[in-house]
N, C-alpha and C positions, 0 to 999 in steps of 0.2 A: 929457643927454637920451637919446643912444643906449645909454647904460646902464643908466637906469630902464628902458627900453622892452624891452632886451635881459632886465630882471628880472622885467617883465611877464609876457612872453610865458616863461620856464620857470616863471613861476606857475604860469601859465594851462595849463601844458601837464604840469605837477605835478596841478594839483587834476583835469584832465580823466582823468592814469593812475589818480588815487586813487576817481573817481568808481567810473569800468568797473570797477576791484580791487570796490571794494563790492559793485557789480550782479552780476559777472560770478562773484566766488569762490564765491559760497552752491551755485551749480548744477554746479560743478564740484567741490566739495567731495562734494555729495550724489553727482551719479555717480559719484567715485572710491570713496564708501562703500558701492554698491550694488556696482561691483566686487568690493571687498572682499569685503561679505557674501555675494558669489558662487560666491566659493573659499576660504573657511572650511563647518569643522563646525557643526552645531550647537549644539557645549557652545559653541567662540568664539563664535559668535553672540550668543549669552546671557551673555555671561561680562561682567563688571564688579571693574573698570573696563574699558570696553572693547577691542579687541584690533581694532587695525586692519590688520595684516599678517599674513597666514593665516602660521600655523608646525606645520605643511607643507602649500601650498594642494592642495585638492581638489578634483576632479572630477566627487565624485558629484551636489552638486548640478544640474548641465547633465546626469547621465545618468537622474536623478529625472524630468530636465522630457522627457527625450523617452520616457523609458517608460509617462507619461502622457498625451502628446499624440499626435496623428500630425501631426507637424509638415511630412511633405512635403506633406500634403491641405490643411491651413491653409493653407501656403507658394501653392499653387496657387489657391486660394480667393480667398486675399487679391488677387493677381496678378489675376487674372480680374476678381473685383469693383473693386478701386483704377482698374485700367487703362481697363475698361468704364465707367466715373462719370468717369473726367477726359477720356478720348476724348468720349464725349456732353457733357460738360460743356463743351468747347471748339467743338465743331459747334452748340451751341448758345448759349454765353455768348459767343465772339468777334463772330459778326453782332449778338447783343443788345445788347451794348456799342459797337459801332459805331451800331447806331441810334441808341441813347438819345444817345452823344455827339452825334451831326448831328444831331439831333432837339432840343440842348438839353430833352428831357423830364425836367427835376428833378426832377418826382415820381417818377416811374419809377427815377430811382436810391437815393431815400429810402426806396421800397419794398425795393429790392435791401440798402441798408445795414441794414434791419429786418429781413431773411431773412438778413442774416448773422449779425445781434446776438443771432437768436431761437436759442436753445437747442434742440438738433438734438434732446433726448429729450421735448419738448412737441408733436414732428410723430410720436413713436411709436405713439401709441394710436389714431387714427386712419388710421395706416397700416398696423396690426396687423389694423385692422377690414377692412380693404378688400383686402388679400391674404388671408386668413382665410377672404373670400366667394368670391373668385377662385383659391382652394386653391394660392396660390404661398407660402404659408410655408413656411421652408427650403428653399429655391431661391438659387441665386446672381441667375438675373433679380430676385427681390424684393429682393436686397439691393442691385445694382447702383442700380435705383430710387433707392430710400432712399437713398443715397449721394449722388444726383444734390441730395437737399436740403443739401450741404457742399458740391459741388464746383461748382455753377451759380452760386451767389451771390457766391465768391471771383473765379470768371472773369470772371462780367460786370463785378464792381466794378471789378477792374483794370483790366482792359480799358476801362472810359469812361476811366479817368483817361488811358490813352496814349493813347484816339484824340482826345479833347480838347486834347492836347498837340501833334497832328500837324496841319500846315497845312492845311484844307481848300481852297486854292488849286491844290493839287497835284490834286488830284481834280477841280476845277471843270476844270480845264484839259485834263483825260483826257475826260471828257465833251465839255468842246467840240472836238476829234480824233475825236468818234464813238462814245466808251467806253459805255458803259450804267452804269447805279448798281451792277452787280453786278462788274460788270470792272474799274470801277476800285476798288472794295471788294478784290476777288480781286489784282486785279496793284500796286495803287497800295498801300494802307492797309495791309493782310495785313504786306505784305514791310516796312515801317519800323514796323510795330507787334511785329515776333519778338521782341526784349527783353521785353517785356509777354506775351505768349502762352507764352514758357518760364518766365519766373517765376510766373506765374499757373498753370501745369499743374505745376510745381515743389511750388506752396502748395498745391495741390488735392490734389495726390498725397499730402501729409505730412499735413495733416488728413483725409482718406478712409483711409490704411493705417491711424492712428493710433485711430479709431472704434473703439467697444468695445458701445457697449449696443445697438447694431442687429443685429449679430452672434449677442449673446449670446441675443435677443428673435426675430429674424426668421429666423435661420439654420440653427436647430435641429441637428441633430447630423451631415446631411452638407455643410450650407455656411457652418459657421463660419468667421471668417475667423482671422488668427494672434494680434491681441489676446484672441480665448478661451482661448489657451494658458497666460497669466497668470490668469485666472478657476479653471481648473481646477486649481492646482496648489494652490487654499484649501482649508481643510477646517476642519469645526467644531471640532474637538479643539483644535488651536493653530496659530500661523500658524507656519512655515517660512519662515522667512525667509532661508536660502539657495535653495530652488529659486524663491521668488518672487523674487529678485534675478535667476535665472540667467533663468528668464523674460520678467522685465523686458528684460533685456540683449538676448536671442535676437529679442524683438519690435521691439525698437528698430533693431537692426543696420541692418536696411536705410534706413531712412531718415537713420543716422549717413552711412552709405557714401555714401550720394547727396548729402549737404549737404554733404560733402567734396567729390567730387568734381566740381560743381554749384558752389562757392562762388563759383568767375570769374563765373557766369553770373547764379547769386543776383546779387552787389553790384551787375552791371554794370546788369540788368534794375531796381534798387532804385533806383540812382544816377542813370538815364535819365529817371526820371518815373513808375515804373511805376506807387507807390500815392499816392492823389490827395491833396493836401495839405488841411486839414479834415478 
């Protein structure tokens, strides 16, 4: 019996590395090809049968993408808007989400799962309209806005699921001590809700850098943000597909960096309860 079971469990633990191999190789295959096609020429680019190790890699794709960008203004752009949408996004989704959770208000959170499901370029065109009248087109304030429709809806959802998770006996109890609804929100919830509030500004952060058609629509030519850097490197004639790689690469950076060095915090905030089970 302990040896069936002993065969079980390296089944089991066989078919679960063979699962992730499946899921996990396709995307890591694709970035190390975009690598590639980072630091190759042109003719390898083209060349067939493929050629996946530059021989001798090059640099001028990355010196293509900054001769056409200004990448320190994007860089700053991006920084400005990202930061200004997940700051307002957590001064706003953390108390939303505490409410709704003490509130058990389910509707209120089907609405919030329907603002996340909805496709962030169906809120464009009436958003084009109404900065358009109020002359903020290409502004970072109009882009910060628009931003706020990806980063409000990932805060508050996370956030019910942790405060849901969190005893409200610990609050009742702060109340009756004198606390106010807002005190023990502030000193009680806040501080065992931080797993959820960093992974939550973590996700907000990676989906608002990663935005592309807000930028390219509302941002106009001084407040793009660093996803235009990759728009701008197409051109009608033919695609280049080394600077659009090095682009690729240069816009992605940051948020590689951060899920690096983020990932204790990622699992641990994932692992605590942070998103809500259903």
């Amino acid at each position: 019996m302990e040896g069936e079971s002993l065969v079980l469990k390296v089944l089991r633990k066989a078919a679960f590395a063979f699962a992730v191999f499946v899921l996990v190789s396709p995307a890591i295959l694709f970035f190390l090809w975009t690598i590639s096609l980072s630091f190759k020429s042109e003719i390898d680019n083209m060349a067939f049968p493929p050629v996946f190790v530059p021989s001798p890699p090059t640099l001028a794709n990355y010196e293509t993408v900054f001769s056409r960008n200004d990448f320190l203004g994007y860089f700053i752009n991006s920084v400005l808007v990202t930061g200004g949408a997940v700051l307002i996004g957590l001064l706003v989704g953390v108390p939303a989400g505490y409410g709704i959770a003490r509130s058990k208000s389910s509707r209120f959170a089907i609405v919030i799962l329907i603002a996340r499901m909805t496709p962030a370029l169906s809120y464009l065109i009436p958003l084009f309209i109404v900065f358009q009248l109020l002359g903020m087109v290409g502004t970072i304030g109009a882009l910060i806005v628009t931003h706020l429709v990806i980063t409000i809806p990932i805060i508050v959802w996370i956030m019910i699921g942790y405060f849901e998770s969190l005893p409200a006996e610990l609050e009742d109890a702060a109340m009756v001590d004198g606390c106010t609804t807002w005190q023990a929100f502030r000193h009680i919830a806040v501080p065992l809700a931080r797993p959820g509030i960093v992974i939550s500004s973590i996700l907000a952060f990676i989906f608002s850098w990663n935005n592309f058609i807000f930028s390219v629509v509302l941002g106009g030519k001084q407040a793009r943000t660093l996803p235009s850097a990759v728009y701008n490197v197409l051109s009608f004639e033919q695609v280049s597909w080394g600077p659009l790689a090095a682009a690729a690469l240069l816009v992605s950076l940051p948020v590689l960096l951060l899920t690096v060095f983020a990932q204790k915090q990622i699992v641990a905030g994932l692992s605590a309860g942070g998103l809500k089970d259903g």
